[in-house]
N, C-alpha and C positions, 0 to 999 in steps of 0.2 A: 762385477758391476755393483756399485753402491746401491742403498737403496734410496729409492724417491723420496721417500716421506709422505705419500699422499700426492704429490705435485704430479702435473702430466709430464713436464721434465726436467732433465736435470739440470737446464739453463737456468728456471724460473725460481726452483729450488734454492739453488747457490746463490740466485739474487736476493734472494730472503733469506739469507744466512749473512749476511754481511755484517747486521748490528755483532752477532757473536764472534765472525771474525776478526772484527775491529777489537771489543771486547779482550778477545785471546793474544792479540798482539801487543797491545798497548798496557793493561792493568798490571800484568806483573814487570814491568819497565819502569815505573814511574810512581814515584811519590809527593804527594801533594803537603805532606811534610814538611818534608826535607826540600822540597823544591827541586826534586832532580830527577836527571832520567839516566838509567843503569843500563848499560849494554856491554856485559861483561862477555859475551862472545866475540864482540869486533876485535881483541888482541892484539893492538895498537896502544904506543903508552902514548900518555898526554905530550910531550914533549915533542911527538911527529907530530903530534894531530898540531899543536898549536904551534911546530915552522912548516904545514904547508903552505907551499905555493898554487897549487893548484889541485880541481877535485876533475877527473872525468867521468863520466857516467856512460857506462856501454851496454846497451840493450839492444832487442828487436822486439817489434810488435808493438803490442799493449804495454808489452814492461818499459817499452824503450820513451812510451808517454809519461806513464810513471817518474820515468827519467826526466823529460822532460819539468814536471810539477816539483820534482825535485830539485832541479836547479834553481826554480824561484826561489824555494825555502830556504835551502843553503846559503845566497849570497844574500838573501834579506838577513837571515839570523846567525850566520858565522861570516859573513862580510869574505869568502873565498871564490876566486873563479874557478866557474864551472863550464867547462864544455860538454855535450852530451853529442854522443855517436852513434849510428847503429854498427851494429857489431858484426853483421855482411859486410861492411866495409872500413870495418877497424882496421883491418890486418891487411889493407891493401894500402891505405894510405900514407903507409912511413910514418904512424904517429910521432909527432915530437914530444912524446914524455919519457921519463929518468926519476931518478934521485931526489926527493922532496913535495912528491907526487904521490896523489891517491888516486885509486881505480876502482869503482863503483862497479860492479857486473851483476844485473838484473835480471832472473830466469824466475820464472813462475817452478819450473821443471827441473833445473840447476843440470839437466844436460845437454843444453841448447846448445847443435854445433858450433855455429861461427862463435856466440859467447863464451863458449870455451876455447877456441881459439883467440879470442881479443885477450881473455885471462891470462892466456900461456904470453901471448905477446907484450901484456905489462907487464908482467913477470920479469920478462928476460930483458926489458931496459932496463929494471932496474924501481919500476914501479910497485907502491906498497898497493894491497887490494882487498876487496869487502865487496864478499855476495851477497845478494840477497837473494833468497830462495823459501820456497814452501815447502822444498823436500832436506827432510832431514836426511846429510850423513851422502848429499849425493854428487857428482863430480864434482863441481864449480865451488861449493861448499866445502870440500875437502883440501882442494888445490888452494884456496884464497886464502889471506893471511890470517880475514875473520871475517865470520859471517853474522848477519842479521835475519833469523828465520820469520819468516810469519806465519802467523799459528791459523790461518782459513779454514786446516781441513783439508781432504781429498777433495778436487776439483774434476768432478768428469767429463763437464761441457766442453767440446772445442774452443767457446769462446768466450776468454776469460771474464771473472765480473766480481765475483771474491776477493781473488789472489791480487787483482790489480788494486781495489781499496786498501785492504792489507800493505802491500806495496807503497803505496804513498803514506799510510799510516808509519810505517817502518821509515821513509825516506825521510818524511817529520822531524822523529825520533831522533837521526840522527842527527839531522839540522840541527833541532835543542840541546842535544847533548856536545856539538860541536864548537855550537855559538857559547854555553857554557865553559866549557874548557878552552875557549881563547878571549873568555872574559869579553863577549861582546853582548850576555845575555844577563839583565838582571835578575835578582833571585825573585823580586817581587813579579818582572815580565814572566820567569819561568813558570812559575806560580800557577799565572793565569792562563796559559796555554796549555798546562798541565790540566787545569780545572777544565780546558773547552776540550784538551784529548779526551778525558773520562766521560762528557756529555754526549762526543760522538755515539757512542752507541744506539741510546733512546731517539737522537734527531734523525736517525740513519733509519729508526721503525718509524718517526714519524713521516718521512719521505715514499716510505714503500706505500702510504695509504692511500698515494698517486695512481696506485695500479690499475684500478677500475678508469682513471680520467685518460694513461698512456693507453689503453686497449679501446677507448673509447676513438680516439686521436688515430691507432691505426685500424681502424674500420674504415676510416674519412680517409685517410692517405694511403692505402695499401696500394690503391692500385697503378698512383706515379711512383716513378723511374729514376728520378736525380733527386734531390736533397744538396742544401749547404747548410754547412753546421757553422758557426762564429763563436768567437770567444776572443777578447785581448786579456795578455800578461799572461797569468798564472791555469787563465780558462781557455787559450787555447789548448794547452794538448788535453783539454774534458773534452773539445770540440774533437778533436782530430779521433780521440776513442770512441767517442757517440757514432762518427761517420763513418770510423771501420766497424764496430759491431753490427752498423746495418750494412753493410756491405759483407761482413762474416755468416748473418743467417740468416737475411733476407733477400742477399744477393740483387739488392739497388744500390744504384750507381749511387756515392753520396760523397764529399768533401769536405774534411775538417781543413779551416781558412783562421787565419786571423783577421779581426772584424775591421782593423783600418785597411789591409789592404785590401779591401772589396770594391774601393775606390778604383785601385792600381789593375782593373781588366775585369774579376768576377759580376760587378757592379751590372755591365752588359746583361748578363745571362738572367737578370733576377725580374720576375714580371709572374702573372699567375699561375701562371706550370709549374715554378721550380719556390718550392715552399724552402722559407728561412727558421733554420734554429738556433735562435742566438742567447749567448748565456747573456743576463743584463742584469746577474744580481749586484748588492753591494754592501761592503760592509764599512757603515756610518762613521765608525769609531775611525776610520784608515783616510786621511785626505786623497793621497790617491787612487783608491777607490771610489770615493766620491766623484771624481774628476773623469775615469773610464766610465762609470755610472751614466755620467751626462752626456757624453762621445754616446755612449751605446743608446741613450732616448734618442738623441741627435740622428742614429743609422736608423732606430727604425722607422721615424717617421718619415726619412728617405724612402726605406723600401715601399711603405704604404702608398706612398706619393706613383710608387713607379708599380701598381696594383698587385704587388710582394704577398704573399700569405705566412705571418707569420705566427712562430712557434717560439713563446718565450720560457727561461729557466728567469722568475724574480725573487726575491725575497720576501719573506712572510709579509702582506699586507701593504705591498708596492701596488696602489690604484695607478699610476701613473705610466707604467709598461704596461698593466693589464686591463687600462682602456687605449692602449694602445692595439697591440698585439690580439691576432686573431683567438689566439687558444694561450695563456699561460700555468703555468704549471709555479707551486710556489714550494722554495726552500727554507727552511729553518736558517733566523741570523747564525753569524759564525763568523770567525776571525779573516781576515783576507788567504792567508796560508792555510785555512781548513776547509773552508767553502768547496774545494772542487772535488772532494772526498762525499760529499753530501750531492753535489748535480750530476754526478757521474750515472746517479742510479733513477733516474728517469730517463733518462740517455738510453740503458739498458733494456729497464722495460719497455721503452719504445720498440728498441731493433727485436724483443723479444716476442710481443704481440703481431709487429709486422711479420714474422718468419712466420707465426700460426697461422694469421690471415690468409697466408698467400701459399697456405696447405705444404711449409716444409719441414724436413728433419732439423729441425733447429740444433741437437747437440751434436749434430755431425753432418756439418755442412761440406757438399760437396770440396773436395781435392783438399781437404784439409788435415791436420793432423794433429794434436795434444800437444805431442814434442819434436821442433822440428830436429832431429839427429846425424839430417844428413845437409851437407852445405850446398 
């Protein structure tokens, strides 16, 4: 067993280790120089990478969200479709991929059974593939054609919060370096994205300083039962992670939604029981962000209307959500594609004070398991 550090545990621990996570993953990838980012483990020449036709992305869990945040990235900055699957039901589906095709396989643990069975089954159509993993040197990793490691560290909590920032940090990566090598990325864009990967680390410490206001927040909430978490575009799957980690150690029922369909049925359910968390940051520089921005003021003065309790993720010094919204919590500006690397981690220390609160083993929550090995 690792050691704590001081922390009561290892949940909380590894959420404050995130800035060095990211740090480890990112700094020796990329140079602010040269404008580029090196990922000399993927073992792929340029010449696939720039005739595919298509990327898939195959995970489960946390990582399979990961996936999710990484399909924004990819087809914003290398212009490729992406599908994302879980990987329980890759291998049932008859995928229709081959020849001209990448495969993405996302494990925290790199011996995730069904994900190594999605691997074996892109494999044998014919598909090229690239893990990403935290374990050095371990199944899925070996078997792939190249891997993307992230450097997080031993993760002992059941439920991820490291590995999964690292994850998106890594899925960035390769976004940049993809979009670069089919010439969809300028050296000057690369530049600055390169400049806001290195910044993550200090804005990543400047978020953790939430941690006193999430423990405050689950004191007031500990003792409801449902939760809906929101996000459109890139911040849904932060929502859909926010509502399984409180679902992983606090064991409340909670729902990661995307925030337009809340219209299309969730809409009913929302009145003062059932408290709202909705991401409403936004970044200035991106018009469509701006535009989700307005949509997202627009929902919550809906739920307000309908006596909603909510819980906003804003952007540094947004008075506008946070004379809105009952409690908001604020993020450091950030690019539209890096933003949900930074909200992830109030999310966490939420589900993480909830588990204290409510008196449980938070790194080993019931029926659960590190790695799942068996399908």
């Amino acid at each position: 067993m690792a050691d704590q550090g001081g922390f009561p545990h290892h949940m909380i621990k590894e959420i404050f280790e995130q800035a060095r996570a990211l740090h480890d993953t990112i700094v020796p990838r990329v140079s602010l120089d040269e404008a580029a980012v090196q990922l000399r483990e993927v073992r792929i020449n340029p010449e696939e990478l720039r005739a595919l036709r298509r990327i898939n992305i195959v995970a489960s869990g946390t990582s399979r969200h990961a996936g999710m945040a990484g399909q924004y990235m990819i087809l914003e900055l290398a212009g490729v479709q992406v599908d994302v699957d879980y990987a329980s039901e890759f291998e049932y589906s008859n995928p229709l991929i081959g020849p001209g095709e990448l495969t993405i396989l996302i494990t925290q643990s790199g011996e995730t059974a069904d994900t190594t069975a999605a691997l074996r089954e892109a494999k044998s159509k014919g598909s090229r593939t690239i893990a990403i993993s935290n374990v050095v040197d371990s199944t899925i990793a070996r078997e792939a054609d190249g891997v993307i490691y992230t450097h997080a560290g031993p993760e002992i909590s059941i439920a991820s919060t490291k590995a999964f920032s690292a994850q998106m940090a890594a899925l960035f990566l390769f976004a940049l370096h993809l979009g670069q090598t089919r010439n969809k990325v300028s050296r000057d864009l690369a530049r600055n994205y390169i400049r806001e990967l290195l910044a993550l680390p200090d804005k990543t410490n400047a978020v953790l300083r939430c941690a006193a206001e999430c423990e405050r927040l689950a004191d007031k909430y500990h003792q409801v039962e449902d939760f809906l978490f929101l996000g459109r575009a890139i911040h849904y799957p932060i929502a859909m992670d926010g509502a399984l980690k409180l679902k992983e150690v606090s064991y409340v029922h909670a729902e990661g939604y995307p925030t337009g369909e809340t219209k299309h049925g969730p809409n009913a359910l929302i009145d003062e029981a059932l408290p709202v968390v909705i991401i409403a940051t936004c970044d200035r520089n991106d018009p469509a962000s701006v535009v989700r921005y307005e949509q997202n003021v627009s929902n919550i003065k809906g739920f307000k209307k309908q006596s909603g309790r909510v819980i906003a993720l804003a952007s540094e010094g947004d008075s506008e959500v946070s004379g809105l919204a009952d409690h908001t919590i604020f993020i450091p500006d950030a690019p539209e594609l890096l933003l949900p690397i930074l909200e992830i981690v109030p999310l966490q220390l939420f589900a993480y004070y909830m588990a204290v609160r409510r008196g449980l083993d938070v790194d080993r929550p019931r029926n659960l398991v590190k790695s799942v090995t068996l399908e």
